[in-house]
C-alpha positions in Angstrom: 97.3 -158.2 149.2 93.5 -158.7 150.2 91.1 -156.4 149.8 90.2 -153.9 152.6 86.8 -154.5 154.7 85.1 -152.5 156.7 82.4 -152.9 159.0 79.5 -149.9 158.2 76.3 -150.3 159.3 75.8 -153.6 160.2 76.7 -154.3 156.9 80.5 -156.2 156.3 81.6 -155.2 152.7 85.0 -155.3 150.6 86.2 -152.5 148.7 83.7 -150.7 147.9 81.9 -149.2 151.0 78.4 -147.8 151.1 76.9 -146.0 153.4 72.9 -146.6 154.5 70.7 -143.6 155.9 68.5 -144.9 159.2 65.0 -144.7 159.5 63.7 -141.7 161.5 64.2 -142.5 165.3 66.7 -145.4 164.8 70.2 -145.8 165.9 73.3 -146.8 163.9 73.8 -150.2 165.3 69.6 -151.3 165.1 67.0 -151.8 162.1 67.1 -152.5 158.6 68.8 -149.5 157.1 67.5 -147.8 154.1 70.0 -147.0 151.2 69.7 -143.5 149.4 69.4 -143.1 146.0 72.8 -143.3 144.8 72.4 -140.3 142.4 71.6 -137.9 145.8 74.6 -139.3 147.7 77.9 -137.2 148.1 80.6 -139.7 147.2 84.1 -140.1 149.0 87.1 -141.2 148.3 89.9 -142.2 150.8 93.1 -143.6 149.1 95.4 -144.9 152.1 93.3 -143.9 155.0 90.3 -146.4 156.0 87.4 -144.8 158.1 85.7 -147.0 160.3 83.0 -144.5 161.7 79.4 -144.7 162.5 77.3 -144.3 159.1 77.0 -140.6 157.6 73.7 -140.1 156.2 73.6 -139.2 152.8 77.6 -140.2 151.8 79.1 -143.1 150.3 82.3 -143.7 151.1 84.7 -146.0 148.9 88.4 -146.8 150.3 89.9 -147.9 146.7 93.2 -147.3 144.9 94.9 -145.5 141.6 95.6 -148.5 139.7 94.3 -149.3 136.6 91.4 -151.1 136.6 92.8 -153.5 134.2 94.9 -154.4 137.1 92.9 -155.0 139.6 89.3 -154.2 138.9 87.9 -154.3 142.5 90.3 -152.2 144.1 90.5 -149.4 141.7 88.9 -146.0 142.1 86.3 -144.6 139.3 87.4 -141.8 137.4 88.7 -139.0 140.3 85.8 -136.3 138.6 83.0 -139.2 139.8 84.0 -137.8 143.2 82.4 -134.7 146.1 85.6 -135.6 148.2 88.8 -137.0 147.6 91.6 -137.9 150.5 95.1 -139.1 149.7 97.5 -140.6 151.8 100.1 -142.0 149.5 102.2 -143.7 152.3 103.4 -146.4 150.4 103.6 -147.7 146.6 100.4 -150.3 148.2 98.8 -147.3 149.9 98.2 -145.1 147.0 97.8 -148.2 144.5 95.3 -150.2 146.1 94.0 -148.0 149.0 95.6 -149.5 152.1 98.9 -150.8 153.6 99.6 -154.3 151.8 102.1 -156.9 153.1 105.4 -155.1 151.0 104.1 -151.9 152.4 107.0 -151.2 155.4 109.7 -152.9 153.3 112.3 -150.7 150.7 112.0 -152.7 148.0 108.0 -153.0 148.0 108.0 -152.3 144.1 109.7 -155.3 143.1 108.2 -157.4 145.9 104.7 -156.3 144.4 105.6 -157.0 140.7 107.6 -160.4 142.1 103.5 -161.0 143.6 102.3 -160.8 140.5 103.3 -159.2 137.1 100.6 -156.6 136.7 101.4 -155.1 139.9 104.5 -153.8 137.6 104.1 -149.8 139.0 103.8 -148.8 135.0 101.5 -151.1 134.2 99.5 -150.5 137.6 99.5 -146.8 137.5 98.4 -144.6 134.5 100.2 -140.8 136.0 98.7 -139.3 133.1 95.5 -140.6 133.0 95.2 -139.9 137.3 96.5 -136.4 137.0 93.8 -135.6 133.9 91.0 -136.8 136.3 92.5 -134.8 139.3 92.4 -131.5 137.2 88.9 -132.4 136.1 87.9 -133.1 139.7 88.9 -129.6 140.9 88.0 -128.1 137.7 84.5 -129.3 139.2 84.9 -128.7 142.6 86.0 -131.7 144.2 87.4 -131.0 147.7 91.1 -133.1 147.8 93.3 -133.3 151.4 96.6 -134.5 150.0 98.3 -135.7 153.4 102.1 -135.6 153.8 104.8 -138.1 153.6 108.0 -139.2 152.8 108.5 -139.9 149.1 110.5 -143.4 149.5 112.0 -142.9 146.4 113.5 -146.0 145.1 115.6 -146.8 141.8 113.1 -149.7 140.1 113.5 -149.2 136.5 114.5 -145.9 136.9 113.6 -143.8 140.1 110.2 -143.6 141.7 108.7 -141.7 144.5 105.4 -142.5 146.4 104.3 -138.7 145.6 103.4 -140.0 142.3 100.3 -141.2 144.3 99.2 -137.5 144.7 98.1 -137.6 141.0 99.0 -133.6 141.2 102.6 -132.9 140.1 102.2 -129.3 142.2 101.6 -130.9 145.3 104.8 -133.2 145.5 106.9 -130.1 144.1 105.3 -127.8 146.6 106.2 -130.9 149.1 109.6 -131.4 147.8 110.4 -127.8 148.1 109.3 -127.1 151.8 111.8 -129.1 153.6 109.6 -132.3 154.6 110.7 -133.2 158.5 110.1 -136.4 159.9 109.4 -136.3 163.5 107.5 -137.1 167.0 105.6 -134.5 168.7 101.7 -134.5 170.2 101.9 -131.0 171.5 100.5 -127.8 169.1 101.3 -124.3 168.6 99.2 -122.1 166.7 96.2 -123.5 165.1 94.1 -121.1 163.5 91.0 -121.5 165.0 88.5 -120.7 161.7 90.0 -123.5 160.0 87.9 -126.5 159.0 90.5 -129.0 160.7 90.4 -127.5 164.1 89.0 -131.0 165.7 91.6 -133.0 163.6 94.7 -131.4 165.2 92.8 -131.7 168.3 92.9 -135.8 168.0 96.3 -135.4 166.7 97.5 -133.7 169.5 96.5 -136.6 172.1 97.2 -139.3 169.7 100.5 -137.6 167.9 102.0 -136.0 164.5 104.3 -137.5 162.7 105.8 -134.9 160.1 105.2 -131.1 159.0 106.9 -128.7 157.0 109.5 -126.4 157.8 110.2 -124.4 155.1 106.5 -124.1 153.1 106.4 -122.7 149.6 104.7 -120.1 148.0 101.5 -120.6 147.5 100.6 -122.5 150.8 98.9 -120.5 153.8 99.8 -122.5 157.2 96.4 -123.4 159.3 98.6 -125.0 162.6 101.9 -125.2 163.6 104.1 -127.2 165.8 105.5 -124.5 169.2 108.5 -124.3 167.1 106.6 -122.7 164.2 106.9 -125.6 161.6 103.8 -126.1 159.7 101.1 -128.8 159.9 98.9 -128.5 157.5 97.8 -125.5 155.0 96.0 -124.3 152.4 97.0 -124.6 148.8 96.6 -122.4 146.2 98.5 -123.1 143.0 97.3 -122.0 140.1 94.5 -124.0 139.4 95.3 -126.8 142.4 93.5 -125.8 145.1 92.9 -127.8 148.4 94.4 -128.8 151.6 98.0 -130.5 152.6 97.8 -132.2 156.1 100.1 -134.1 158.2 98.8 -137.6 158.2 96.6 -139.0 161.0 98.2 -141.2 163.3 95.5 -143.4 164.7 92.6 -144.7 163.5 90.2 -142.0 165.6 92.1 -138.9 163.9 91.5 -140.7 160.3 88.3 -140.9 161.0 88.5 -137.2 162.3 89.8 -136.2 158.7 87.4 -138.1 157.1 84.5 -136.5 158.7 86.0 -132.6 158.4 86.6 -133.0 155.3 83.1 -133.7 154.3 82.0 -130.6 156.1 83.8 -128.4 153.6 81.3 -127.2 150.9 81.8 -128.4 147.5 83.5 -125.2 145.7 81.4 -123.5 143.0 83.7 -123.7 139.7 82.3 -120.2 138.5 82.9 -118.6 141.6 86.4 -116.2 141.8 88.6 -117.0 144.2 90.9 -114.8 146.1 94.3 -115.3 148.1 93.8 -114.1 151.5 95.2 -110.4 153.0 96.5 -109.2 155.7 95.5 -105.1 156.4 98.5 -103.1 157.5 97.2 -100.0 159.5 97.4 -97.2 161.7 94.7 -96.8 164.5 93.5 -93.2 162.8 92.7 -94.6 159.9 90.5 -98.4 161.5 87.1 -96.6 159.8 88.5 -97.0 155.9 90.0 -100.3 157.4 87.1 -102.2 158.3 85.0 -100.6 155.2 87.4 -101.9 153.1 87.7 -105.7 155.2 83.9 -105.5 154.8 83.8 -104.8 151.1 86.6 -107.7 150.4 84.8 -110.5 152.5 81.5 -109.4 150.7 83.3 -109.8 147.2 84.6 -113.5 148.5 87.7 -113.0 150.2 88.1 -115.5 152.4 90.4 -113.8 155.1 90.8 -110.6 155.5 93.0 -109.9 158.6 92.3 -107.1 160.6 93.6 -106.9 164.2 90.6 -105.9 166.1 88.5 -109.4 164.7 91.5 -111.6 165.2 92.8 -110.5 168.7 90.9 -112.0 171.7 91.7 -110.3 175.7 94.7 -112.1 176.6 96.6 -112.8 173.1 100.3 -112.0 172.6 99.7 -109.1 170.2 103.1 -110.3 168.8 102.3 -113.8 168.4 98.7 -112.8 166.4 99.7 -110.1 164.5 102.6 -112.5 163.6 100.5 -115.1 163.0 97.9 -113.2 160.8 101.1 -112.6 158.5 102.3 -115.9 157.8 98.4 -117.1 156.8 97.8 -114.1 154.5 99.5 -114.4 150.9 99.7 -110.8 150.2 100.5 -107.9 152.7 98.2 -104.8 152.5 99.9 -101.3 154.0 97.9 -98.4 154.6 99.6 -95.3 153.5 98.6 -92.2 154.6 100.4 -89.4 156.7 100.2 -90.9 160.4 100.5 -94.7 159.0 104.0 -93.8 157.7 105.6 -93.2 161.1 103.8 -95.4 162.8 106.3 -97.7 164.5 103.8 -101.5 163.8 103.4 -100.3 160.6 106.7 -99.5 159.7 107.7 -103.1 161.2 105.0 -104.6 159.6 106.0 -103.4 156.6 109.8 -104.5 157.4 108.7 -108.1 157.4 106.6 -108.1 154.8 108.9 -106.3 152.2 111.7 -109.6 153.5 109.2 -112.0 152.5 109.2 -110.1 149.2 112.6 -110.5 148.2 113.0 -113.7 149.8 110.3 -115.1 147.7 110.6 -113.3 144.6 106.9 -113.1 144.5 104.7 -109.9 145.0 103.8 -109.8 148.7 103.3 -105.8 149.5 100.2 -103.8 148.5 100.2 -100.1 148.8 97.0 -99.0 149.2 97.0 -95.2 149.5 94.3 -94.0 151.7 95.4 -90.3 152.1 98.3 -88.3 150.1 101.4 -88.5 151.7 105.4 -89.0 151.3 105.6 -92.6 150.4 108.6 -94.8 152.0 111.5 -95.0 149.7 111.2 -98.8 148.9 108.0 -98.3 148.1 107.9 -95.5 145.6 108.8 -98.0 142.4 105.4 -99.5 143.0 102.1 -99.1 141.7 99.8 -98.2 144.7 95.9 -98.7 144.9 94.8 -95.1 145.1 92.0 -94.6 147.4 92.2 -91.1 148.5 89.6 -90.2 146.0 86.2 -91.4 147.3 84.6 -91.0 144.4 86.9 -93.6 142.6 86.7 -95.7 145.7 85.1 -98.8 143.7 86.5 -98.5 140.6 90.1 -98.7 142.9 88.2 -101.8 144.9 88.2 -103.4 141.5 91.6 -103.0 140.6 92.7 -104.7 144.1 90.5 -107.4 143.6 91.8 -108.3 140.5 95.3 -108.8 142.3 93.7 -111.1 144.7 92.2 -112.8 142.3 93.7 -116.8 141.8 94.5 -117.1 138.6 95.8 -120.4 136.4 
């Protein structure tokens, strides 16, 4: 297997690819470029997707593998917490390995042919899992912004059974995978893609050049960001205890690599002492919209990153069905407004019909009463502990306590 090269720059390198900053006033293709002080450059890593862009000023990018450096020293990554941005696509045993498709990659048996190629290439003396996953959890730990793209797992009985998913180096993300009904398929054509996501432009290439697989059952703790018309998912966000980060459908062409490549360095690096929140979604009655959008304000002002009301989410011409719907499936918990004209309200109550399904489907809290007013509470509802805010004078100490629930924990 040879090592990948790229063309950056006007410079032809192997490996390892860095990335030059122009002089003021030149082009991409013209004059000697000038390289940035390593120590101010945001590094990337891409393990089984190769970008072959124009130069991105101020970013290294290295295309490298998860072997052991023992193994092979110039295609293995540095430590996973040396990186700003990390993408996996573990495609193949060569993909996630090395850091591209090798000659055994589209064959079943790849792991023996590999080891057959030479001994080290033995997948447990190429691939330290422990050592990988202790950097990945540092990496987040730090910051680090990780795209995990989908695939098959490929498992095959070498020594015991394998499965390319080892390559995500994050046990969560190939259980979450394993558990939401991977589907292989053929499509170019979109249905909802939430339109504040960071990957907007990426399903946009995808849907001229094509997707390949999506999920069709997603498990809890992943908040859908596009969906194919028949409402399997795309791509999401994950939030799993302390794995956090994004799992895509792969790209399909070299233009939508590049595509994923480039969005995800627009995401900002998080801040480790920051709290971080699940999204909501705020169940309402018209009557009560002005302790609505207080409360909406006061959450995205604390750090919540969606708050779903309907007024901000629904354009002139949306299917209020389809939105409202929509705003649902991306939020992790469901927030009901309970006062006396909420509780006959006939979107709330089916609202509230939906959300109290996902509940015992899931097994996982989903509803939040949040009384706003004193009134008779729904049946269902009256074993749980409600947020009380019909108290203004306890209205931030109740905030709080909400907060807390929203708060991603380990």
């Amino acid at each position: 297997m040879g090592a990948v090269k790229l063309s950056v720059a006007g410079c032809r390198v192997s490996g390892h690819v860095s990335f030059y900053r122009q002089t003021r006033g030149e082009g991409f293709g013209g004059g000697a470029p000038e390289q940035l002080d390593s120590g101010l450059m945001k590094r990337v890593l891409t393990v089984g997707i190769t970008y072959t862009g124009e130069a991105i000023e101020g970013v290294e990018i290295e295309n490298l593998g998860l072997c052991q450096p023992a193994v092979d020293q110039a295609r293995a990554a540095f430590p996973l917490y040396e990186y700003d941005t990390i993408i996996i696509n573990p495609q193949s045993y060569g993909h996630f390995l090395f850091g591209a498709a090798g000659e055994f990659s589209d064959e079943p048996y790849e792991l023996a042919k590999l080891k057959g190629q030479n001994d080290r290439y033995d997948i447990d003396s190429a691939f330290d899992q422990a050592d990988r996953q202790n950097e990945m959890d540092a990496a987040l730990g730090a910051g680090a912004t990780v795209v995990w793209c989908l695939s098959e797992p490929k498992r095959v009985n070498f020594y015991g059974y394998r499965e390319t998913h080892l390559g995500y180096a994050a046990p969560k993300i190939a259980a979450l995978v394993k558990r939401s009904d991977l589907l292989v398929k053929k499509g170019r054509r979109m249905g909802q893609v939430d339109q504040d996501s960071p990957f907007v432009r990426y399903f946009d290439v995808l849907s001229q050049t094509g997707w390949t697989l999506c999920l069709s059952a997603p498990d809890e703790g992943y908040a859908s960001i596009a969906s194919t018309p028949e409402g399997y998912s795309l791509g999401g966000r994950v939030t799993r205890g302390t794995t956090v980060g994004w799992l895509l459908t792969p790209p399909t062409s070299q233009d939508a690599a590049n595509q994923l490549v480039r969005e995800s360095l627009a995401l900002e690096k998080a801040d480790p002492a920051q709290e971080k929140y699940h999204g909501i979604f705020l169940s309402h009655t018209g009557v009560d919209k002005p302790f609505v959008r207080r409360l909406r304000d006061d959450l995205l002002a604390h750090g919540v990153p969606r708050v779903w009301l309907d007024e901000a989410e629904i354009e002139i011409g949306d299917s209020l069905i389809a939105k409202i719907d929509e705003g649902m499936k991306l939020s992790r918990y469901i927030a009901v407004v309970l006062s006396t004209k909420s509780i006959d309200a006939p979107w709330v109550k089916k609202e509230l019909d939906v959300a109290m399904n996902r509940e015992i489907a899931s097994g996982q809290v989903v509803v939040l009463p949040l009384l706003y007013e004193p009134c008779e509470l729904p049946e269902f509802l009256r074993g749980k502990l409600y947020a009380d805010f019909s108290k203004p004078e306890e209205y931030e100490e109740v905030l709080a306590k909400l907060l807390r629930r929203l708060r991603i924990t380990a």
